[in-house]
C-alpha positions as CSV (number, residue, x, y, z in Angstrom):
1,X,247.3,341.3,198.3
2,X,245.3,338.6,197.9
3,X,242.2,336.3,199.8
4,X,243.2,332.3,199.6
5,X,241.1,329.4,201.1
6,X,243.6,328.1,203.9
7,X,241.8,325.5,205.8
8,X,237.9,326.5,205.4
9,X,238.7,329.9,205.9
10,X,239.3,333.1,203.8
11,X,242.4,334.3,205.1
12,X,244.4,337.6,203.4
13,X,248.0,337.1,202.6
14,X,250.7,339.6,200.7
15,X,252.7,342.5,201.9
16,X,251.7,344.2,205.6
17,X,252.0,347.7,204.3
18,X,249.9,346.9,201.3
19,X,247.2,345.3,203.7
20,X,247.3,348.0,206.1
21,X,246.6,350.0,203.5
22,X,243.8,348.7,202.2
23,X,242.3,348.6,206.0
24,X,242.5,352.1,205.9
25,X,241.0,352.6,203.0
26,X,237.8,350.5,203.9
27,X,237.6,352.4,207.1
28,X,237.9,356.0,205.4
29,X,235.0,354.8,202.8
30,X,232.7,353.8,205.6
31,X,232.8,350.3,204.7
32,X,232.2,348.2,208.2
33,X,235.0,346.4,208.8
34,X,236.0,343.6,211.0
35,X,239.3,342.0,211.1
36,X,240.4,338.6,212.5
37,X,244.1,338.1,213.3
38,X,244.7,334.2,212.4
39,X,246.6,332.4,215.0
40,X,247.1,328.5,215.3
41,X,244.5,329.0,218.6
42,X,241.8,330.7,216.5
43,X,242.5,328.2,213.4
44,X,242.2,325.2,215.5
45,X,239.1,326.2,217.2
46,X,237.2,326.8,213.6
47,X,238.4,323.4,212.7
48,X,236.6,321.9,215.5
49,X,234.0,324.4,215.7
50,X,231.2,325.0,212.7
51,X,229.6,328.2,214.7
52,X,232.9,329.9,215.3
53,X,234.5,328.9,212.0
54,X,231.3,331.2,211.0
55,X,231.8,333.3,212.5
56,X,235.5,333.9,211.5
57,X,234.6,333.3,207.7
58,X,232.2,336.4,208.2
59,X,235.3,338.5,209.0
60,X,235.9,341.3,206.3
61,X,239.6,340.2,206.8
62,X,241.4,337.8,208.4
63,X,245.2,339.0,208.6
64,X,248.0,335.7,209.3
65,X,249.4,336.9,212.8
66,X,250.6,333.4,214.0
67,X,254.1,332.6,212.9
68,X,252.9,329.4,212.8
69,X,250.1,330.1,209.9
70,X,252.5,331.8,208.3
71,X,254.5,328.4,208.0
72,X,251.7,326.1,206.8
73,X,251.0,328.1,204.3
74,X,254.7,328.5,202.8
75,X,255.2,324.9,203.6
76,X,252.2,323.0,202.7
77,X,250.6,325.5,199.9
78,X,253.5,327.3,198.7
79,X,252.5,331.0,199.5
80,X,254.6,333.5,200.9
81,X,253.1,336.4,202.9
82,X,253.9,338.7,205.6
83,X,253.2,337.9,209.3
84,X,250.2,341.2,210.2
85,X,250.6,340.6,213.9
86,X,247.3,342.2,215.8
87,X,249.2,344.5,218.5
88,X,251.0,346.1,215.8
89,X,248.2,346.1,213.4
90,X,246.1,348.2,216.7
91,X,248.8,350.4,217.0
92,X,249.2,351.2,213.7
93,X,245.7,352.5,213.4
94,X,246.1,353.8,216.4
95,X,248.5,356.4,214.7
96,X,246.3,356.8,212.0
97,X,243.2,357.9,214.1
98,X,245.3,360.6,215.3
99,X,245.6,361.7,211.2
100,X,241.9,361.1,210.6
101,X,240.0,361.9,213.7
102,X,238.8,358.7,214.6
103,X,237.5,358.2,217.9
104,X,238.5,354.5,219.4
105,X,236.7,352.2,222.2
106,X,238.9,349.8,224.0
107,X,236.6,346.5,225.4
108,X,238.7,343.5,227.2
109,X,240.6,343.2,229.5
110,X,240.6,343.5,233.7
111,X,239.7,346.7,235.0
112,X,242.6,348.2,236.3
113,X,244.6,347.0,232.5
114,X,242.0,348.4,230.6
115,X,242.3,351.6,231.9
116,X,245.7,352.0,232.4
117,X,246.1,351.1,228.7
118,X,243.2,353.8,227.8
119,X,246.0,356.1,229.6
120,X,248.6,355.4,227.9
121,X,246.9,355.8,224.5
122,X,245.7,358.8,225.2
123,X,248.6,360.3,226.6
124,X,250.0,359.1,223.2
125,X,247.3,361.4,221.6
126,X,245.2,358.9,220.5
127,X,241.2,360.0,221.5
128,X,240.1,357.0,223.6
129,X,236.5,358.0,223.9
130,X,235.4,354.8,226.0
131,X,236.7,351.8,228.0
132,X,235.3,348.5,229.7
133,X,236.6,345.6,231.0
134,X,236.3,342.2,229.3
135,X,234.6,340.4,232.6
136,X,230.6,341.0,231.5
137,X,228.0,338.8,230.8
138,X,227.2,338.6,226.8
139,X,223.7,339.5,227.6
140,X,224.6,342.7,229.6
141,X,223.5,345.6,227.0
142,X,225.7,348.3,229.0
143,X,228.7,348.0,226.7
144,X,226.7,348.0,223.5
145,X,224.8,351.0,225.1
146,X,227.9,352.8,225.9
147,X,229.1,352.3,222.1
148,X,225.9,353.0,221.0
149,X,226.1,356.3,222.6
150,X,229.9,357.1,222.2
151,X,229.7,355.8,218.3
152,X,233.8,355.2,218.0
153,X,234.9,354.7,214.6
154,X,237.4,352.1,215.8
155,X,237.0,349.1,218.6
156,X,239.8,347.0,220.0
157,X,238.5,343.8,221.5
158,X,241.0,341.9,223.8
159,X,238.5,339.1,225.5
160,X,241.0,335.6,224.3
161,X,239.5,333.4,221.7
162,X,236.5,333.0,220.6
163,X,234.8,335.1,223.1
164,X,236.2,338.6,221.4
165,X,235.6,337.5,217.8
166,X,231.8,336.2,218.4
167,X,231.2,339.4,220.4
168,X,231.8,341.8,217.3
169,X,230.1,339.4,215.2
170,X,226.9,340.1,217.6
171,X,227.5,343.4,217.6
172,X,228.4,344.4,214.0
173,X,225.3,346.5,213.8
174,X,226.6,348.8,216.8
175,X,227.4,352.4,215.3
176,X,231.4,351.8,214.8
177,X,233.4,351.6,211.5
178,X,235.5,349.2,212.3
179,X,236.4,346.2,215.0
180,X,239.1,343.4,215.2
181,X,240.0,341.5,218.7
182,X,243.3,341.8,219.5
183,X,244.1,339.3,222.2
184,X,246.2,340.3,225.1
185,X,247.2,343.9,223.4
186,X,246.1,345.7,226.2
187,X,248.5,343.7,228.8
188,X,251.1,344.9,226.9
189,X,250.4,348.2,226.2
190,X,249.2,348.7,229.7
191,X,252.6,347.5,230.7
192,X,251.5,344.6,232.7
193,X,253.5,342.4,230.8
194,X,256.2,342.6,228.0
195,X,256.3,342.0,224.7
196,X,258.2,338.9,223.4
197,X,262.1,340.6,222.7
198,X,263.3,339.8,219.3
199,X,265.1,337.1,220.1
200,X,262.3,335.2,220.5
201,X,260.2,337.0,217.8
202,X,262.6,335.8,215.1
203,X,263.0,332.3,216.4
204,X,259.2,332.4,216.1
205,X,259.0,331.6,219.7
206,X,256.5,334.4,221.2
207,X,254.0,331.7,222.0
208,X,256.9,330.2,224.6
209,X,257.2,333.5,226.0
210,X,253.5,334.3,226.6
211,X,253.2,330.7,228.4
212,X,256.5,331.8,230.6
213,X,254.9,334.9,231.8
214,X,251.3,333.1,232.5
215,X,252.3,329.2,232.6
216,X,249.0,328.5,234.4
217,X,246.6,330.9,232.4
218,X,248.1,329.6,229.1
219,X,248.6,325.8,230.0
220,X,246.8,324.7,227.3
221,X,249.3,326.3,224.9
222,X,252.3,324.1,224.7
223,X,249.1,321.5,223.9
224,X,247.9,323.1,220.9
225,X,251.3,324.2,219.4
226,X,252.1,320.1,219.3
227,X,248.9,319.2,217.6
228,X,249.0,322.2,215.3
229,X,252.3,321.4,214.2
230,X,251.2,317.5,214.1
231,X,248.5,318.5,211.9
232,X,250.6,321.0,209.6
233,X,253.6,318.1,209.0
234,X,251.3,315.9,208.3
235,X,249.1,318.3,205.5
236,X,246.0,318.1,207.3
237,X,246.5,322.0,207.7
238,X,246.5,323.6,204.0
């Protein structure tokens, strides 16, 4: 494992399992921890944006999940690393709560995913102690109350980019151990939609599956997949 300066930002590359691990381990010892999952969304928006780039940079790790990062940084700096995708990253440590006790807080989300994904983790035996959806104002203090009361040890944030990443970076002082956003995680695990098959996984084309199940929602996608590859074949990502 190591921590490389890819684009302005401190991003951690090597094996998953040796990542993971060292997750854990910063979780066990109490150490606060909050992870970003690196997509070509979240890396062109810290380009362009000094706050959120910030905001990212103060992230304890920030994993490659984007096939597409992965890329740029075999092609233009000549490291190899392991695509840490976020979903599988959550339910990793969703497995290992059950081992350590941890108590987890889901926040994102509409209502009825939210809690239909609280469900199925806890039928999985996973102690979901606390649920909201991701439709709140930032200055509503409920959610931060109900943490503050609950005090999980682990906090999934699925609220898109950058809204999920500058919320935990507001709230890092909230009584949790650890917090990473996660996306669209809980459509999945909810069951609302499907997860790319491997098909497209290995032909790094989840982004084009996404965008078929929410053209509308995700229009913007195709968009930024052009100018992130633009800007990768041309080194201006590196």
């Amino acid at each position: 494992m190591d921590i490389v300066n890819f684009s302005q930002l401190k991003v951690t590359v090597g094996f998953e399992n040796e990542i993971r691990e060292e997750i854990v381990k910063s979780i066990i010892s109490n150490e606060k921890t909050f992870i970003v999952t690196l997509n070509a969304s979240i890396l062109l928006r810290a380009l362009k944006d000094g706050y959120y780039r910030n905001v990212v940079n103060n992230a304890t790790y920030i994993i490659p999940d984007g096939s597409g990062i992965v890329w740029a940084l075999k092609r233009n700096r000549n490291i190899l690393t392991d695509r840490i995708t976020g979903i599988d990253t959550m339910l990793y440590l969703c497995e290992k709560s059950k081992e350590y006790n941890w108590k987890v807080y889901l926040l994102g989300a509409k209502p009825k995913v939210i809690e239909e994904a609280a469900k199925k983790l806890k039928n999985s035996g996973v102690n979901v102690v606390g649920f909201h959806h991701g439709y709140f104002p930032f200055d509503d203090k409920s959610v931060s109350e109900e943490i503050e009361r609950l005090k999980p040890d682990l906090v999934f944030v699925g609220m898109g980019v950058p809204r999920q990443e500058e919320w935990i970076f507001n709230n890092f002082s909230l009584p949790f151990k650890f917090a990473m956003g996660v996306g669209g995680s809980f459509d999945v695990i909810s069951g609302l939609k499907k997860r790319a098959p491997l098909f497209f996984q290995k032909m790094k084309l989840e982004w084009f599956y996404r965008w078929l199940q929410s053209p509308i929602k995700k229009r913007h996608v195709p968009f930024e997949i052009i100018k992130y590859t633009y800007l990768v074949l041309r080194g201006k990502i590196k």
